[in-house]
N, CA, C and O atoms as a GROMACS GRO file, in nm:
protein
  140
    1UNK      N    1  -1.967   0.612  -1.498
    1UNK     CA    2  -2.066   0.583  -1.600
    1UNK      C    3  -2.143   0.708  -1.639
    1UNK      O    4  -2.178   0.714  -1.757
    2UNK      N    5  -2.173   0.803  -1.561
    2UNK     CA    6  -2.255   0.933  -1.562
    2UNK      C    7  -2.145   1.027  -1.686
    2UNK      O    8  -2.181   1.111  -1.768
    3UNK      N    9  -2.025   0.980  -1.663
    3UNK     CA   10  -1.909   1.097  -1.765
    3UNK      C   11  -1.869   0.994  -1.890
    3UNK      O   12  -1.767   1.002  -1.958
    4UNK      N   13  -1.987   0.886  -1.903
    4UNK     CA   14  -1.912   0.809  -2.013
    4UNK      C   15  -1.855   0.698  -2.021
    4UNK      O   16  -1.867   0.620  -2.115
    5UNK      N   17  -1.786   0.684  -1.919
    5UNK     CA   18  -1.688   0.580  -1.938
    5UNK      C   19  -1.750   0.454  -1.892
    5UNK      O   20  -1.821   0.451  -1.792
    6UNK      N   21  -1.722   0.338  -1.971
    6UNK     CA   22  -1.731   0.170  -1.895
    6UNK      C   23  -1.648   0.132  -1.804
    6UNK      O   24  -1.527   0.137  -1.827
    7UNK      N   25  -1.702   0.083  -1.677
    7UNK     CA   26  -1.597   0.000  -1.616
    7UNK      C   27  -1.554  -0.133  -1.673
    7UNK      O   28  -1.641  -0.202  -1.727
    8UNK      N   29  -1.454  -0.169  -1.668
    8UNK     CA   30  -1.391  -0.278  -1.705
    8UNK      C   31  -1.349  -0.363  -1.579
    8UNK      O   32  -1.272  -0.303  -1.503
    9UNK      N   33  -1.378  -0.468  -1.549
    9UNK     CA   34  -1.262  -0.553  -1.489
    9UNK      C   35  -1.246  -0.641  -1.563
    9UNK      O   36  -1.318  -0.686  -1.651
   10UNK      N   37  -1.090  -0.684  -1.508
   10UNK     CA   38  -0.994  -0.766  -1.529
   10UNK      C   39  -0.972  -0.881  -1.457
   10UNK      O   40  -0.863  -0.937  -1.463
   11UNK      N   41  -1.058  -0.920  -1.391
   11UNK     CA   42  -1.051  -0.983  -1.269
   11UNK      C   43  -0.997  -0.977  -1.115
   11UNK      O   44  -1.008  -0.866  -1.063
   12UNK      N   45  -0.954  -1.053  -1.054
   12UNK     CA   46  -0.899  -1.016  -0.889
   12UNK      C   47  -0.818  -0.914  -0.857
   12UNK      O   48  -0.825  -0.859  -0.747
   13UNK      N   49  -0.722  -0.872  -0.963
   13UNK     CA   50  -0.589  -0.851  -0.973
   13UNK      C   51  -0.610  -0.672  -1.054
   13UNK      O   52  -0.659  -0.654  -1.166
   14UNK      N   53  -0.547  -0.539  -0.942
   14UNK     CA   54  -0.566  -0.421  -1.003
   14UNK      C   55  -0.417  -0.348  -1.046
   14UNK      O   56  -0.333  -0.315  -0.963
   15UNK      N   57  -0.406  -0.334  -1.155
   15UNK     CA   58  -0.303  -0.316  -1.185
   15UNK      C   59  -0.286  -0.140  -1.214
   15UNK      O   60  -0.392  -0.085  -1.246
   16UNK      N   61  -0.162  -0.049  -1.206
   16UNK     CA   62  -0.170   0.016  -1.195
   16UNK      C   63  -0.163   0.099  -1.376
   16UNK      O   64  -0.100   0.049  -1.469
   17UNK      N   65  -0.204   0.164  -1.380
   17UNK     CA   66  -0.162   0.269  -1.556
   17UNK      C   67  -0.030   0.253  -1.652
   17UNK      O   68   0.004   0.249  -1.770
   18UNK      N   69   0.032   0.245  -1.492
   18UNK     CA   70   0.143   0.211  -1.565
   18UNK      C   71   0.263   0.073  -1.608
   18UNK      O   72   0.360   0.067  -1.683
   19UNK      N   73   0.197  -0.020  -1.520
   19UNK     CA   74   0.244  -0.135  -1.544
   19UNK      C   75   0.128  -0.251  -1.612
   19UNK      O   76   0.157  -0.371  -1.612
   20UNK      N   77   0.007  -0.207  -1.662
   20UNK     CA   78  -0.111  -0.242  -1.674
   20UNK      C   79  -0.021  -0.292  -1.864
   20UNK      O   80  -0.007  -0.408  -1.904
   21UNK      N   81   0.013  -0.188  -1.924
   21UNK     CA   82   0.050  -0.234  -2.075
   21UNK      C   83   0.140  -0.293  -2.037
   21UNK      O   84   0.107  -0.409  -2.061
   22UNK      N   85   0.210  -0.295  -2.005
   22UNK     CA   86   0.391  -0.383  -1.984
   22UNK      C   87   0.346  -0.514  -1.959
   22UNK      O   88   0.410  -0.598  -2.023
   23UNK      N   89   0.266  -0.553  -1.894
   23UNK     CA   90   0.185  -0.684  -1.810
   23UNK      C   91   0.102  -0.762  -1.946
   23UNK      O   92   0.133  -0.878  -1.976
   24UNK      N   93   0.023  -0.708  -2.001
   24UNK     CA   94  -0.006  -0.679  -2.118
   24UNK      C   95   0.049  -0.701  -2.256
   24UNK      O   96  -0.029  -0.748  -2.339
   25UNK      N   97   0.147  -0.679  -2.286
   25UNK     CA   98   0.250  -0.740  -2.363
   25UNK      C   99   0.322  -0.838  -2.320
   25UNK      O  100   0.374  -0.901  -2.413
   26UNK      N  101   0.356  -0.892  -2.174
   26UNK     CA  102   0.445  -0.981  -2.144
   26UNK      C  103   0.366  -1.092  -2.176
   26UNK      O  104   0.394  -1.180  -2.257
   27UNK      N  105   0.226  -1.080  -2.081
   27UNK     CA  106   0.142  -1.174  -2.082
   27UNK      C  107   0.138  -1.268  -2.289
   27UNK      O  108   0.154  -1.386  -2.317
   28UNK      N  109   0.110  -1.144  -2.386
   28UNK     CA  110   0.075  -1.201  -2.509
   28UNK      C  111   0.200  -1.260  -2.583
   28UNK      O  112   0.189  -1.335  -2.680
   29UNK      N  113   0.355  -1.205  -2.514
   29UNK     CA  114   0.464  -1.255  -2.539
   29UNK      C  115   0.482  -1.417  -2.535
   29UNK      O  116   0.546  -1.493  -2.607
   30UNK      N  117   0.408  -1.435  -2.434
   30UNK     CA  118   0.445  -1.543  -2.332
   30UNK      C  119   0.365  -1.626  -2.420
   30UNK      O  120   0.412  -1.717  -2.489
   31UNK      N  121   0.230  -1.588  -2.414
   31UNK     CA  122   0.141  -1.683  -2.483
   31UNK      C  123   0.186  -1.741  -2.644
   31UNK      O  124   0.147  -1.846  -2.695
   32UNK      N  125   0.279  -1.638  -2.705
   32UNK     CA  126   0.272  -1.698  -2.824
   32UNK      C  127   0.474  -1.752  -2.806
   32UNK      O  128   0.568  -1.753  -2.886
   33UNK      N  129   0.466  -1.775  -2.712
   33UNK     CA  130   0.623  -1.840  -2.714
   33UNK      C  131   0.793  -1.759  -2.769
   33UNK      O  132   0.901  -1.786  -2.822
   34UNK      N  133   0.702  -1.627  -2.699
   34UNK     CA  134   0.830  -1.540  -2.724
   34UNK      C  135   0.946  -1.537  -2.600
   34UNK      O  136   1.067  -1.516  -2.610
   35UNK      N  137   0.888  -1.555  -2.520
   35UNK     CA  138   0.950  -1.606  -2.385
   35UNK      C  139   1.002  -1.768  -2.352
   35UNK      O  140   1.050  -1.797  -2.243
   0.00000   0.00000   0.00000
């Protein structure tokens, strides 16, 4: 917070940089019945 930045959570669950977007798109895939 001192360099700016907001923390965010996401709830229980920490996901890493790099599987954080992939998770992210699956999740909104899913929701709109692309899956």
């Amino acid at each position: 917070q001192r360099a700016g930045f907001t923390r965010l959570r996401l709830g229980p669950r920490v996901l890493r940089t790099e599987t954080a977007g992939l998770a992210a798109i699956a999740a909104l895939q899913s929701h709109w019945g692309d899956f």
